[in-house]
N, CA, C and O atoms as CSV, one atom per row, in Angstrom:
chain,resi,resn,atom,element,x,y,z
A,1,UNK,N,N,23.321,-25.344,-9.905
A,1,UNK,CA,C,22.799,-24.312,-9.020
A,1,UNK,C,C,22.368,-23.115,-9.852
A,1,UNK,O,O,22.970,-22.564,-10.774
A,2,UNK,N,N,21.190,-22.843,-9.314
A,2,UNK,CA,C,20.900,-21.022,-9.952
A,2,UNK,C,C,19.882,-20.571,-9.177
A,2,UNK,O,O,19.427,-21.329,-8.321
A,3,UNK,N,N,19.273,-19.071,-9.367
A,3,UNK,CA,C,18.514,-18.368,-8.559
A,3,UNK,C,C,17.102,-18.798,-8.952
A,3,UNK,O,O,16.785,-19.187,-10.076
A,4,UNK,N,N,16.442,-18.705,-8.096
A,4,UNK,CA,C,14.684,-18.955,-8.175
A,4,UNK,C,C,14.319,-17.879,-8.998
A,4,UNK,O,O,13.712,-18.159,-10.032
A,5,UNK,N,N,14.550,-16.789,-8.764
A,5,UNK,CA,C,13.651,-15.756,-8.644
A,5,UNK,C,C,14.121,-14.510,-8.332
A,5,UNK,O,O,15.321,-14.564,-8.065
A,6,UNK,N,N,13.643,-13.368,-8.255
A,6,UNK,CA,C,14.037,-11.963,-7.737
A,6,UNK,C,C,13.565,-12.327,-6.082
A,6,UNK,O,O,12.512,-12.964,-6.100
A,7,UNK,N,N,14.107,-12.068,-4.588
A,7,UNK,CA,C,13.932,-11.727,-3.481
A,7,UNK,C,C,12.945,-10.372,-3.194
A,7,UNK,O,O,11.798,-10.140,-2.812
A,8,UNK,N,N,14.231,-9.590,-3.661
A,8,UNK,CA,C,13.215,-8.321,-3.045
A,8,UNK,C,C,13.633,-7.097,-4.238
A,8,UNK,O,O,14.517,-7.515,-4.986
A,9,UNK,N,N,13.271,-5.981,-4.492
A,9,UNK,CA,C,13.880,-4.365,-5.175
A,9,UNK,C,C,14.146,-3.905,-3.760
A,9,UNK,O,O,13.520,-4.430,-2.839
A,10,UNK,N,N,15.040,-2.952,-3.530
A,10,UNK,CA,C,15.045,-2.134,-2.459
A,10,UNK,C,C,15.400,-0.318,-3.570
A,10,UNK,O,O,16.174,-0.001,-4.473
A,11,UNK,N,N,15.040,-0.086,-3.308
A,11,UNK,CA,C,14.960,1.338,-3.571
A,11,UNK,C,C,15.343,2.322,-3.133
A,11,UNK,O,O,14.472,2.834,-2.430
A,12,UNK,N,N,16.744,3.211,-3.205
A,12,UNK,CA,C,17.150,4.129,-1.965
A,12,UNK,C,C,15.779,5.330,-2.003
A,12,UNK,O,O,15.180,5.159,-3.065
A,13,UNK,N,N,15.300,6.166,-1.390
A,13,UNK,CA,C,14.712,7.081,-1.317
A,13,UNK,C,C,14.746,8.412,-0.632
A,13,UNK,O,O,15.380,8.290,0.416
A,14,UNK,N,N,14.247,9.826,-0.836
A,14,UNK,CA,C,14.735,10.756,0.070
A,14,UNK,C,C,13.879,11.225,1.137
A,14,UNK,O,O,14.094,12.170,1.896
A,15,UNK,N,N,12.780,10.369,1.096
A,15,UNK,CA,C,11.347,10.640,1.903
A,15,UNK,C,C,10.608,9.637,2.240
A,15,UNK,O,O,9.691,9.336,1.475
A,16,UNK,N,N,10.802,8.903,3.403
A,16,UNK,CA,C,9.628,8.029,2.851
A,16,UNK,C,C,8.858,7.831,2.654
A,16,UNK,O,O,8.431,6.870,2.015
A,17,UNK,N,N,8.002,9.229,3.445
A,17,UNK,CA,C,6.427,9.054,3.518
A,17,UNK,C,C,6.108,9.714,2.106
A,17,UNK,O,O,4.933,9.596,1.758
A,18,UNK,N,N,6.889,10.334,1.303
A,18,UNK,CA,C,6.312,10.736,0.415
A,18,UNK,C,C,6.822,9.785,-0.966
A,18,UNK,O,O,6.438,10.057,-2.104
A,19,UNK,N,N,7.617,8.796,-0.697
A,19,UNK,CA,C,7.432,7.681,-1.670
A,19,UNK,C,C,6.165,6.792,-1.162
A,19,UNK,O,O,5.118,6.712,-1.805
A,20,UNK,N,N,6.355,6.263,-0.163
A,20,UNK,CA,C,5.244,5.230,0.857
A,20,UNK,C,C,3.747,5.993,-0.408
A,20,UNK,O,O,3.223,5.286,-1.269
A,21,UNK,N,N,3.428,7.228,-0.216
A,21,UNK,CA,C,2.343,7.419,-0.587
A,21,UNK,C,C,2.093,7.203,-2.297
A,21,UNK,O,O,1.136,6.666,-2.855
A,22,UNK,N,N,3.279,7.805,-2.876
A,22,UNK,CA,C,3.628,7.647,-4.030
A,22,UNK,C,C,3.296,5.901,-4.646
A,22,UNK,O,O,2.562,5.786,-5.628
A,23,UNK,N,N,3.760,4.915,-4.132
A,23,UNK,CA,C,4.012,3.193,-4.152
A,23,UNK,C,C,2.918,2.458,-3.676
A,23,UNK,O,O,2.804,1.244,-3.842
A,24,UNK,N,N,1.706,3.523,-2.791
A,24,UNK,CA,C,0.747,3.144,-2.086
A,24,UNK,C,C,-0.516,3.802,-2.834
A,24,UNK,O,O,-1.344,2.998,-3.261
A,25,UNK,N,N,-0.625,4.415,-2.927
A,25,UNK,CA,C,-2.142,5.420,-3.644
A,25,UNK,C,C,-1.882,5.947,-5.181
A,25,UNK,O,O,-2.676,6.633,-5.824
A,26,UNK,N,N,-0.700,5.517,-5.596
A,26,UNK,CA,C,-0.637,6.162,-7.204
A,26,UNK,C,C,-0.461,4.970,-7.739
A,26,UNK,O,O,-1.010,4.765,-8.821
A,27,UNK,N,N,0.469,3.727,-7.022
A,27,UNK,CA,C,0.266,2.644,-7.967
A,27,UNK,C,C,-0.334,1.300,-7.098
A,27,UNK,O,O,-0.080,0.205,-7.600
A,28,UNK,N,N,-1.163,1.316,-5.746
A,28,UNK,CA,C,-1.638,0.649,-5.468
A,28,UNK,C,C,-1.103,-0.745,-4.841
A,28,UNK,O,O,-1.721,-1.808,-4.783
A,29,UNK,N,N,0.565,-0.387,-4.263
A,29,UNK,CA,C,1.173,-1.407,-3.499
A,29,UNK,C,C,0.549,-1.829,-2.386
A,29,UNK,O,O,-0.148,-0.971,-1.843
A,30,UNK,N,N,0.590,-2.994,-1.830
A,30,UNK,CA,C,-0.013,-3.126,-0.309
A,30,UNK,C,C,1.122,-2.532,0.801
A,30,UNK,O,O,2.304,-2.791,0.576
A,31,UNK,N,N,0.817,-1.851,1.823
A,31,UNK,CA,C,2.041,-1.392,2.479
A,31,UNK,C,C,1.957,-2.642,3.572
A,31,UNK,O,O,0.888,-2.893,4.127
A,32,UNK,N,N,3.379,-3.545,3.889
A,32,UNK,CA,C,3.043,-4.245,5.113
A,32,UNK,C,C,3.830,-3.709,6.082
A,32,UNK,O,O,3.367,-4.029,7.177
A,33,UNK,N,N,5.027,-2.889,6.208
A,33,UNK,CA,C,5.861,-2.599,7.325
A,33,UNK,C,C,6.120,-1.157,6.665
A,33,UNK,O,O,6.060,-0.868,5.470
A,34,UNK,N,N,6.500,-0.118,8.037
A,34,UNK,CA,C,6.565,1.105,7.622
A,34,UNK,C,C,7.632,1.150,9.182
A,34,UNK,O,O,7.374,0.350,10.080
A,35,UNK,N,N,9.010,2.340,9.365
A,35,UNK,CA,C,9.252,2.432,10.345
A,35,UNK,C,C,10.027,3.830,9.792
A,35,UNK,O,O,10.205,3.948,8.579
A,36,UNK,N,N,10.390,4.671,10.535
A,36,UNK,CA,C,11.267,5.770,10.141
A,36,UNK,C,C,12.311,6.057,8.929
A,36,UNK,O,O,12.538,7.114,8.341
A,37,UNK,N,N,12.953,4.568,8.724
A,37,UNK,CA,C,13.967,4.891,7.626
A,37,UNK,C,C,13.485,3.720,6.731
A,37,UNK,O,O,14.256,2.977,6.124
A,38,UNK,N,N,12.318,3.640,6.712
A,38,UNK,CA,C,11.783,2.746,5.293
A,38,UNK,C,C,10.201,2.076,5.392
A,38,UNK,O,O,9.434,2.327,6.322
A,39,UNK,N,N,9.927,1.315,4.422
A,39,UNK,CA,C,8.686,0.718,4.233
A,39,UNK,C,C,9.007,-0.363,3.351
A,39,UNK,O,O,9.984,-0.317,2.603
A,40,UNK,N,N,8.089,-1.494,3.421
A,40,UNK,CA,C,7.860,-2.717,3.170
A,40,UNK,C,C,7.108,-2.620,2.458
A,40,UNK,O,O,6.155,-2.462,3.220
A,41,UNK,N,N,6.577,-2.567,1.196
A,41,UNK,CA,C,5.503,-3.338,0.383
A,41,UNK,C,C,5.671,-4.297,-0.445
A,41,UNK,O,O,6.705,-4.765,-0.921
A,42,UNK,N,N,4.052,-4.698,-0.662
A,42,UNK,CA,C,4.238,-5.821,-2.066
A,42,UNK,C,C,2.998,-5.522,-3.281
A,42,UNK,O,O,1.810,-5.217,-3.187
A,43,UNK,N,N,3.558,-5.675,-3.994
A,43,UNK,CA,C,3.030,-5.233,-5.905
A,43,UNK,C,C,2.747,-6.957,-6.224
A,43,UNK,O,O,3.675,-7.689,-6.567
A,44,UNK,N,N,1.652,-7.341,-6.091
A,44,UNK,CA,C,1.517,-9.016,-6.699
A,44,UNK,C,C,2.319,-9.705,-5.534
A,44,UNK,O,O,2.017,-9.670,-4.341
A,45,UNK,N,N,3.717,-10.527,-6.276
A,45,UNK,CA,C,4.843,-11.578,-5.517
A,45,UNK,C,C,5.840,-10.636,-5.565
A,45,UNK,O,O,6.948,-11.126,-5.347
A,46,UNK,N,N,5.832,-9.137,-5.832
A,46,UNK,CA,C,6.826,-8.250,-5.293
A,46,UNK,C,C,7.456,-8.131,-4.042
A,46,UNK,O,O,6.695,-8.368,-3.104
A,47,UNK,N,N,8.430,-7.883,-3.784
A,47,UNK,CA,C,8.373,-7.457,-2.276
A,47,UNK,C,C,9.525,-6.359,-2.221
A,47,UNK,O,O,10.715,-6.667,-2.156
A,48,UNK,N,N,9.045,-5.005,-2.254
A,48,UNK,CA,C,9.319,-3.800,-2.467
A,48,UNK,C,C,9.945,-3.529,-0.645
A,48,UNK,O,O,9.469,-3.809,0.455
A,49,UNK,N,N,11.301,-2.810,-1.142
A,49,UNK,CA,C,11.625,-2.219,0.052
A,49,UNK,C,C,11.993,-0.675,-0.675
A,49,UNK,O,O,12.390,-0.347,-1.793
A,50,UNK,N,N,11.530,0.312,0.973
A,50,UNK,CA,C,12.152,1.714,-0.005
A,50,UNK,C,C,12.965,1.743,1.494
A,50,UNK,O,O,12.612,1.001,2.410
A,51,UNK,N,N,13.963,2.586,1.606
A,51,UNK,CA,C,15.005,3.121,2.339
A,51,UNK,C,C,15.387,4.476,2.156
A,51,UNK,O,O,15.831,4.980,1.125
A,52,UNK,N,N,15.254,4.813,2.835
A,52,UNK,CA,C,15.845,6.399,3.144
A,52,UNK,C,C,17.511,6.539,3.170
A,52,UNK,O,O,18.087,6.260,4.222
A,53,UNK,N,N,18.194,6.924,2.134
A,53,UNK,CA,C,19.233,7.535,1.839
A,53,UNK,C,C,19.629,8.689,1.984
A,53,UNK,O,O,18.834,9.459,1.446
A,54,UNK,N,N,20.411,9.169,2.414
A,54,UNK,CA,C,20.926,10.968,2.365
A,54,UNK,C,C,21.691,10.922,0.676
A,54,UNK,O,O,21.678,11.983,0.052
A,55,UNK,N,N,22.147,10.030,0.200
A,55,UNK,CA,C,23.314,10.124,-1.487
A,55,UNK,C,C,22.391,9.293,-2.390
A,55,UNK,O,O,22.931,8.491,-3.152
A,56,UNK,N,N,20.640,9.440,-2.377
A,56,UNK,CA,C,19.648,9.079,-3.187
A,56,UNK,C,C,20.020,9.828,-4.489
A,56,UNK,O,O,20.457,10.979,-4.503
A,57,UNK,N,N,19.778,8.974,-5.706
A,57,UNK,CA,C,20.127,10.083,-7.086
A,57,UNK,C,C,19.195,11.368,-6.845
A,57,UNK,O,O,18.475,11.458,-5.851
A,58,UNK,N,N,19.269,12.334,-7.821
A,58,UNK,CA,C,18.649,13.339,-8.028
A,58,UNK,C,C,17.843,13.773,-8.810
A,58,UNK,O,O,17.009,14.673,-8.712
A,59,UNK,N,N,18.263,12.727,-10.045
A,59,UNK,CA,C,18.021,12.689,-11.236
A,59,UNK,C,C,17.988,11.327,-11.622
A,59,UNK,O,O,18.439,10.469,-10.863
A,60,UNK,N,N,17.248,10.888,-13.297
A,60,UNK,CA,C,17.130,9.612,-13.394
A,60,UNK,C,C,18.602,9.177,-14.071
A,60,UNK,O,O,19.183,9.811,-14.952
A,61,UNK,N,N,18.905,8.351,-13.651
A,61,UNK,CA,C,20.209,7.908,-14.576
A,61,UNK,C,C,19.758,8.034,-15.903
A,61,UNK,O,O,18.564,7.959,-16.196
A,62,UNK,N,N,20.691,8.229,-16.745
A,62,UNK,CA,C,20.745,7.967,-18.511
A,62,UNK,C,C,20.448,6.798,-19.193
A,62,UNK,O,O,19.879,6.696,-20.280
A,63,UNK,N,N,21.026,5.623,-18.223
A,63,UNK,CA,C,20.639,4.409,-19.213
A,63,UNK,C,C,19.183,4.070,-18.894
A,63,UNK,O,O,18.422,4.644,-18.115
A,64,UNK,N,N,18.957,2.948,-19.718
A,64,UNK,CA,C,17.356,2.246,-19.905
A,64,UNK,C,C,17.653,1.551,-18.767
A,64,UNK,O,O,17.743,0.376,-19.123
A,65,UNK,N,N,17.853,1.632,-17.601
A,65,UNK,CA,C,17.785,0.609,-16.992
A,65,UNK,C,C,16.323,0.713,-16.100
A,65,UNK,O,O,16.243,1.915,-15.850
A,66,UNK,N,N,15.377,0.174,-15.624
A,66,UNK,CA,C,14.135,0.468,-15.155
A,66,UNK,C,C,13.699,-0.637,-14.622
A,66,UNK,O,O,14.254,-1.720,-14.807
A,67,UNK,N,N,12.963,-0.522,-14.115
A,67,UNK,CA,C,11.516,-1.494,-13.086
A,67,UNK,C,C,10.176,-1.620,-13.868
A,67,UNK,O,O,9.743,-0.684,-14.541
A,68,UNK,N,N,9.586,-2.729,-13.761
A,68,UNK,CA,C,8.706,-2.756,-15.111
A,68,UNK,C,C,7.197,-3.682,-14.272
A,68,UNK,O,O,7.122,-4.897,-14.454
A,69,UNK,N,N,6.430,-3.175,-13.658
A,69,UNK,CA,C,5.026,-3.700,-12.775
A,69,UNK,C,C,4.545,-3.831,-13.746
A,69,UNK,O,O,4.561,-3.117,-14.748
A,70,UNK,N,N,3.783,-5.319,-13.417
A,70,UNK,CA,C,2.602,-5.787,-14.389
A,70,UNK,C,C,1.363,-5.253,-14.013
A,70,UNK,O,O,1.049,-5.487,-12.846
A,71,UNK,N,N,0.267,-4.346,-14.940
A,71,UNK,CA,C,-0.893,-4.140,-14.681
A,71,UNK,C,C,-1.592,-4.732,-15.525
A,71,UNK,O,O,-1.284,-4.740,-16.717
A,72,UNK,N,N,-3.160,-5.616,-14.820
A,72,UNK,CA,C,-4.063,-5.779,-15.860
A,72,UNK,C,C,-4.871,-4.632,-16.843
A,72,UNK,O,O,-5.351,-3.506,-16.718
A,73,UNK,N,N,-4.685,-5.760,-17.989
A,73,UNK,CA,C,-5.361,-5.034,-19.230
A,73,UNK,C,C,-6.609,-4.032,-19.115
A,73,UNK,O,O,-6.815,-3.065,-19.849
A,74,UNK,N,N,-7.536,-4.545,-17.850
A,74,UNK,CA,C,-8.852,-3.706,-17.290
A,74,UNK,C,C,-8.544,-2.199,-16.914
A,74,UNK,O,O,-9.273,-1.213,-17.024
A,75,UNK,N,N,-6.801,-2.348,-16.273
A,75,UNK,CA,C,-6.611,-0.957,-14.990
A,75,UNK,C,C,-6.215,-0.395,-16.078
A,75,UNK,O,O,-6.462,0.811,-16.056
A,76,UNK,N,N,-5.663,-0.773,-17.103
A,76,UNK,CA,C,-4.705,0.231,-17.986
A,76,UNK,C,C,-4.511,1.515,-18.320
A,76,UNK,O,O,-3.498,2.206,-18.433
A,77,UNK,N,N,-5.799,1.739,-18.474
A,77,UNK,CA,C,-6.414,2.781,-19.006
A,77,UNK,C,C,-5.922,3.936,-17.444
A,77,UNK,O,O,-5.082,4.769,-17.105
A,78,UNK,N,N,-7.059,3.263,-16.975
A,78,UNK,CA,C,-7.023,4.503,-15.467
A,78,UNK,C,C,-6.126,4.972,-15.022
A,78,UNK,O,O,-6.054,6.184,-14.817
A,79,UNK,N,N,-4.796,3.780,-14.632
A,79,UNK,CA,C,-3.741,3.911,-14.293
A,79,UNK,C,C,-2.706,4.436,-15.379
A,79,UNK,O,O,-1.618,4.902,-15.040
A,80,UNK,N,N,-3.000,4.362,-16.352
A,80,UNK,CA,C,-1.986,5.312,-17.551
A,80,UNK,C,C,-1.727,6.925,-17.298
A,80,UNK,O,O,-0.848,7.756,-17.070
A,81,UNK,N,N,-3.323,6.730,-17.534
A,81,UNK,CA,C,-3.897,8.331,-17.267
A,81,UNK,C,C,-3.577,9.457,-15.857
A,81,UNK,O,O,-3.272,10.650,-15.890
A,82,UNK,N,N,-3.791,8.515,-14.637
A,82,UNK,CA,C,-3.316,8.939,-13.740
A,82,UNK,C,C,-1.066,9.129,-13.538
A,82,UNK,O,O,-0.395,10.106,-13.209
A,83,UNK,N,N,-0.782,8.169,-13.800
A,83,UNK,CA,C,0.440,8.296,-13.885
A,83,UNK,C,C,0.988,9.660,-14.805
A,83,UNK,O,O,1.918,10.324,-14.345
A,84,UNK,N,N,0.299,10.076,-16.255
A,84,UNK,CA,C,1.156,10.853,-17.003
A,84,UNK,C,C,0.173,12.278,-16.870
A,84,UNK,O,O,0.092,13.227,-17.650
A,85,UNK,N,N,-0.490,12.045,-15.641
A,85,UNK,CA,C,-1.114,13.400,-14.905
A,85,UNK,C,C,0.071,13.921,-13.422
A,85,UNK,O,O,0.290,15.016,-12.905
A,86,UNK,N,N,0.527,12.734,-13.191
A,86,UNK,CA,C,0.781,12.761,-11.623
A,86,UNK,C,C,2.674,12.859,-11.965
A,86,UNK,O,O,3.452,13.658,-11.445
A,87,UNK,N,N,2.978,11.867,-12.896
A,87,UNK,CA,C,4.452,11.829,-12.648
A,87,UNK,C,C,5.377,12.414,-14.186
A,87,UNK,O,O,4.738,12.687,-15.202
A,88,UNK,N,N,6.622,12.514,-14.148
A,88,UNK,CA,C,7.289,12.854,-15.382
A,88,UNK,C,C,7.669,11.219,-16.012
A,88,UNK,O,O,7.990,10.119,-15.565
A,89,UNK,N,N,7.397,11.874,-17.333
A,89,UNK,CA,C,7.521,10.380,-18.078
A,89,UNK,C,C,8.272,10.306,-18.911
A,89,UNK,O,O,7.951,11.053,-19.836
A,90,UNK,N,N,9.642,9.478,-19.189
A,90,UNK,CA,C,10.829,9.301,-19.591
A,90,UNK,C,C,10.856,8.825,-20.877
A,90,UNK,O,O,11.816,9.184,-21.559
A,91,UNK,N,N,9.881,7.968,-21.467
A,91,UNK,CA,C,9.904,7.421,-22.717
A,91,UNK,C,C,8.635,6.559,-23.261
A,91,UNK,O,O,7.861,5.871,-22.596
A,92,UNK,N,N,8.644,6.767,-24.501
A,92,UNK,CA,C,7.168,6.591,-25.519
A,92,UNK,C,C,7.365,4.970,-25.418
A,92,UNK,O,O,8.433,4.383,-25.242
A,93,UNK,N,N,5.844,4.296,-25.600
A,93,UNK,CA,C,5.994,3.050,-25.794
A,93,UNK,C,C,6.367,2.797,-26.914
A,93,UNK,O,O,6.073,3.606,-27.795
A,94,UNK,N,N,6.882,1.993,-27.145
A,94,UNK,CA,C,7.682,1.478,-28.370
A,94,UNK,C,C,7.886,-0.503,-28.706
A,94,UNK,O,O,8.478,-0.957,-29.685
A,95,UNK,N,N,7.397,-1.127,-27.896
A,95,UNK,CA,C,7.297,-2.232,-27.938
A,95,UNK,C,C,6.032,-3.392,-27.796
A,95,UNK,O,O,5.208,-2.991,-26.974
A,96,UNK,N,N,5.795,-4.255,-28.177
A,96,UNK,CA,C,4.668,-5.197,-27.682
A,96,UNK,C,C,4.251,-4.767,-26.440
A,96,UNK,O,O,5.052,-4.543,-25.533
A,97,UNK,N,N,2.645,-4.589,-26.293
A,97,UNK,CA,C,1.626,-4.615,-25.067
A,97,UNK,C,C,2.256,-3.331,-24.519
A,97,UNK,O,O,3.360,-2.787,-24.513
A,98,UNK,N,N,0.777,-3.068,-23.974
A,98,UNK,CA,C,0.422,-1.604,-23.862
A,98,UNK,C,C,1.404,-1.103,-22.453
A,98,UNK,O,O,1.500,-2.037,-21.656
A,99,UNK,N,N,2.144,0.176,-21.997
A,99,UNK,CA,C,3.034,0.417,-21.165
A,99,UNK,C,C,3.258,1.805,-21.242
A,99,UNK,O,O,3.086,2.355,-22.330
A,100,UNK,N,N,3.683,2.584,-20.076
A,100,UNK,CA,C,3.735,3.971,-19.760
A,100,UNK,C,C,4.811,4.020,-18.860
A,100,UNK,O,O,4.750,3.384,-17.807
A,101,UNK,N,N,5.560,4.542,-19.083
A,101,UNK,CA,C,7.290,4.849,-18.545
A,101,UNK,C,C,7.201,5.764,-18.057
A,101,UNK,O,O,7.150,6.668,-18.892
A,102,UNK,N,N,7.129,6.212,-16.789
A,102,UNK,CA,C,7.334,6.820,-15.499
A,102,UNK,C,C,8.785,7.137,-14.791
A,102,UNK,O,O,9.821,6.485,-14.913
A,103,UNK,N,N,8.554,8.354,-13.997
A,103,UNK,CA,C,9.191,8.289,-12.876
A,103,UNK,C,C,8.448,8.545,-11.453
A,103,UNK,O,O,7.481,9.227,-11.113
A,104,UNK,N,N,9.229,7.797,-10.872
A,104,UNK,CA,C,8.859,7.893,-9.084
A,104,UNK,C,C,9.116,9.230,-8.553
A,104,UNK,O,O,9.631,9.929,-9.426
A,105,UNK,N,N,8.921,9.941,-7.273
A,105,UNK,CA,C,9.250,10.886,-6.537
A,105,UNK,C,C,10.841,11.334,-6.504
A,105,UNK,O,O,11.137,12.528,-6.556
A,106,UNK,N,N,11.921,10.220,-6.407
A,106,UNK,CA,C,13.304,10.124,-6.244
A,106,UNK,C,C,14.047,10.270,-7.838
A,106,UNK,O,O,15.227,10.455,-8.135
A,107,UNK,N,N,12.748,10.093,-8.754
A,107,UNK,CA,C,13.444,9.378,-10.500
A,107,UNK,C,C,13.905,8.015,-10.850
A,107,UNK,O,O,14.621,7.958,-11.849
A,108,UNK,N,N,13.611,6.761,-10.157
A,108,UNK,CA,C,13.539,5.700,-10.773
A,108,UNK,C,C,12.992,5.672,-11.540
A,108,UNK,O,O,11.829,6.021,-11.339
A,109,UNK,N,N,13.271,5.359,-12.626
A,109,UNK,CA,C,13.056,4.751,-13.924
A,109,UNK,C,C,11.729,3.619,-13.802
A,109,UNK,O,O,12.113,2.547,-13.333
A,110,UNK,N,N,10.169,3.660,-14.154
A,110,UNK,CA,C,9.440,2.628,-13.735
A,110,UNK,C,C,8.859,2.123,-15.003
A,110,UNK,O,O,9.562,2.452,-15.959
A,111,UNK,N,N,8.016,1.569,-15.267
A,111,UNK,CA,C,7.126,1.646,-15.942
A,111,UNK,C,C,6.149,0.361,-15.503
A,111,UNK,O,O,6.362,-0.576,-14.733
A,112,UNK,N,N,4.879,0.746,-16.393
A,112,UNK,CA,C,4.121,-0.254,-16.108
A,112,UNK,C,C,3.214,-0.991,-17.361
A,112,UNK,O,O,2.811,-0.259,-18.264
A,113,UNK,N,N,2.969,-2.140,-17.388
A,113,UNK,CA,C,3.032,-3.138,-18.584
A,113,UNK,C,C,1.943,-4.282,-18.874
A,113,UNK,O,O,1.746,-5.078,-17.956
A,114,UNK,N,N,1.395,-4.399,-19.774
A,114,UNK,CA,C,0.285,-5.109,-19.641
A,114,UNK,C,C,0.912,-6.166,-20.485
A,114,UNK,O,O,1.111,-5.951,-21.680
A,115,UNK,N,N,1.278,-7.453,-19.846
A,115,UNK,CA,C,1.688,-8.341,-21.350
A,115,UNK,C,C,2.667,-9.351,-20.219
A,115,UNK,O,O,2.234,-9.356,-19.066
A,116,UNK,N,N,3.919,-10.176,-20.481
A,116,UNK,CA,C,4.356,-11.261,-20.072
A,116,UNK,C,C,5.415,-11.379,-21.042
A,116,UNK,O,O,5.344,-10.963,-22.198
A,117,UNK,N,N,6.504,-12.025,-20.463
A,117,UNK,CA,C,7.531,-12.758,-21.381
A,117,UNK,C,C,6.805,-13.820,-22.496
A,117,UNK,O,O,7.198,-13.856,-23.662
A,118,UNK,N,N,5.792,-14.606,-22.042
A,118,UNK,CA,C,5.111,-14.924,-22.885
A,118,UNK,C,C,4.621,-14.256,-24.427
A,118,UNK,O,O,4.928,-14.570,-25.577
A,119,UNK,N,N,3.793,-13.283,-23.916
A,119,UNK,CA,C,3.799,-12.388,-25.178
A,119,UNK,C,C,4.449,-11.751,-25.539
A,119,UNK,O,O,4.209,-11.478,-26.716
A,120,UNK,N,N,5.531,-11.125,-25.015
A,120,UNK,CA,C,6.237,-10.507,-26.117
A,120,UNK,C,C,7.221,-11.424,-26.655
A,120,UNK,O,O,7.981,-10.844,-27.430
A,121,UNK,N,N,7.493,-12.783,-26.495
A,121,UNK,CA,C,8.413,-13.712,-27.213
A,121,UNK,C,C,7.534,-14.496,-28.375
A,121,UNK,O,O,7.968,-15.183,-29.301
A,122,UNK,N,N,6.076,-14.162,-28.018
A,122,UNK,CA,C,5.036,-14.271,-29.122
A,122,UNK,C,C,5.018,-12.853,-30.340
A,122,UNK,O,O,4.885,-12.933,-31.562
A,123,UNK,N,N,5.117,-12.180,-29.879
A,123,UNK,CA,C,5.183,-11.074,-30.733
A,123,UNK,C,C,6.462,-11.201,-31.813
A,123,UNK,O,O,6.342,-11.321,-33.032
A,124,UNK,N,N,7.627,-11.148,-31.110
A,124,UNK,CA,C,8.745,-11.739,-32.114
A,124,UNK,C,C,8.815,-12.665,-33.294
A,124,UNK,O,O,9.266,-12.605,-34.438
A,125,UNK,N,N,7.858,-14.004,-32.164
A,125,UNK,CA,C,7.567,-15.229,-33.391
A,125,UNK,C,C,6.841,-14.766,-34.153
A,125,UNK,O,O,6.547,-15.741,-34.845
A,126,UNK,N,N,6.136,-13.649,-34.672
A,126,UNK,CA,C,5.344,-14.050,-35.112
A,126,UNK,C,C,5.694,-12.703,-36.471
A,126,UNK,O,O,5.338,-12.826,-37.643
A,127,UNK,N,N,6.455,-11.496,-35.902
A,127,UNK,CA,C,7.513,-10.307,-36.794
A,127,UNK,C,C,9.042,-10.953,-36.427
A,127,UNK,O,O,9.798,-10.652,-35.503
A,128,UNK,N,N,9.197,-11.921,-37.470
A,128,UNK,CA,C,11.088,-11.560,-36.888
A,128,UNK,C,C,11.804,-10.487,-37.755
A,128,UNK,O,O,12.682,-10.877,-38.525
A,129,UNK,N,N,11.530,-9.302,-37.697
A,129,UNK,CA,C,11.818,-8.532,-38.684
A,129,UNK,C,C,13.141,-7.767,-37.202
A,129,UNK,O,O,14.018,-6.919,-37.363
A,130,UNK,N,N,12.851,-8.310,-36.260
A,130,UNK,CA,C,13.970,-7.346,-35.512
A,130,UNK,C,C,14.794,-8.396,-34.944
A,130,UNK,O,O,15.323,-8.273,-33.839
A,131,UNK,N,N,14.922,-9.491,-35.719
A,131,UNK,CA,C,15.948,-10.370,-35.129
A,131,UNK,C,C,16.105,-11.187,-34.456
A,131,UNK,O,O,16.952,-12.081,-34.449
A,132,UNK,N,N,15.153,-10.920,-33.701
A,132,UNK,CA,C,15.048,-12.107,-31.884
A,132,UNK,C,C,14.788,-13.428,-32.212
A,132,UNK,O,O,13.690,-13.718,-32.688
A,133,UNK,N,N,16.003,-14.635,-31.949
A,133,UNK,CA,C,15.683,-15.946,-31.816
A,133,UNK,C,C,15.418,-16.452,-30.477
A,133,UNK,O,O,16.097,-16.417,-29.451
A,134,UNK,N,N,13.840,-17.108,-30.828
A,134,UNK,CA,C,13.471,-17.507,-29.519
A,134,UNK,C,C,14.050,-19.112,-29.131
A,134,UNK,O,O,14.138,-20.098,-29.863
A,135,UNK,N,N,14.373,-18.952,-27.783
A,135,UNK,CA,C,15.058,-20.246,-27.727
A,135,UNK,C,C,14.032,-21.458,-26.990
A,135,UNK,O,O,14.173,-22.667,-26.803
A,136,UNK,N,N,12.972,-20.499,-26.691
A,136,UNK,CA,C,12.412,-21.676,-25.456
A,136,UNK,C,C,10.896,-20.949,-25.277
A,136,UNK,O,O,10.924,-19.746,-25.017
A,137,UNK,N,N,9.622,-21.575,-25.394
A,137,UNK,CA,C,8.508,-20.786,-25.393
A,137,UNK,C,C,7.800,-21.712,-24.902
A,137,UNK,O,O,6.605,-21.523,-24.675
């Protein structure tokens, strides 16, 4: 036995309409359900829930822990640009394929990524100067 797949993210939030817009017009989610204490979207085979919390963080947590949307290589550009106009940004790229580390309205930790487990387990094979044994490609 094991899991398929990710189900859903749910996201606590302190607004929704002002995440909804945030998840909808800054990074181009489809919205399918919206009701007072949340919204439904989907990013690709995402399926994004946000929820309205009153004990939503305030701040971004400390660790790396984050959400990571795939954008094509075409949007990159636009959508880079707009993000580190529009939101506060937590950390420099530093790894295989191009990416811009964001925060949301609430401070989730986001970023967004042009590339695949594919390539970056290609990138490794190809510098093992940082260690990574690939087990399966």
């Amino acid at each position: 036995m094991r899991v398929t797949g990710i189900n859903h993210i749910t996201l606590a939030v302190s607004d929704v309409e002002r995440s909804l817009a945030f998840y909808r017009d800054v990074l181009g989610c489809d919205v399918r359900a919206v009701w007072p204490e949340g919204a439904y979207l989907e990013a690709g085979s995402l399926w994004l829930c946000l929820s309205r919390d009153a004990q939503v963080r305030t701040a971004p947590h400390p660790d790396y822990t984050h959400i990571a949307f795939s954008v094509a290589e075409d949007d990159f550009t636009a959508l880079s640009i707009r993000l580190m106009n529009e939101c506060g940004l937590w950390k420099a790229n530093g790894s295989e394929g191009a990416s811009v580390y964001f925060l949301d309205p609430d401070g989730h930790k986001l970023e967004v990524h042009v590339g695949s487990l594919r390539t970056r387990l290609e990138s490794y094979r190809t510098d093992a100067s940082k260690g990574v044994e690939i087990l399966d490609l």
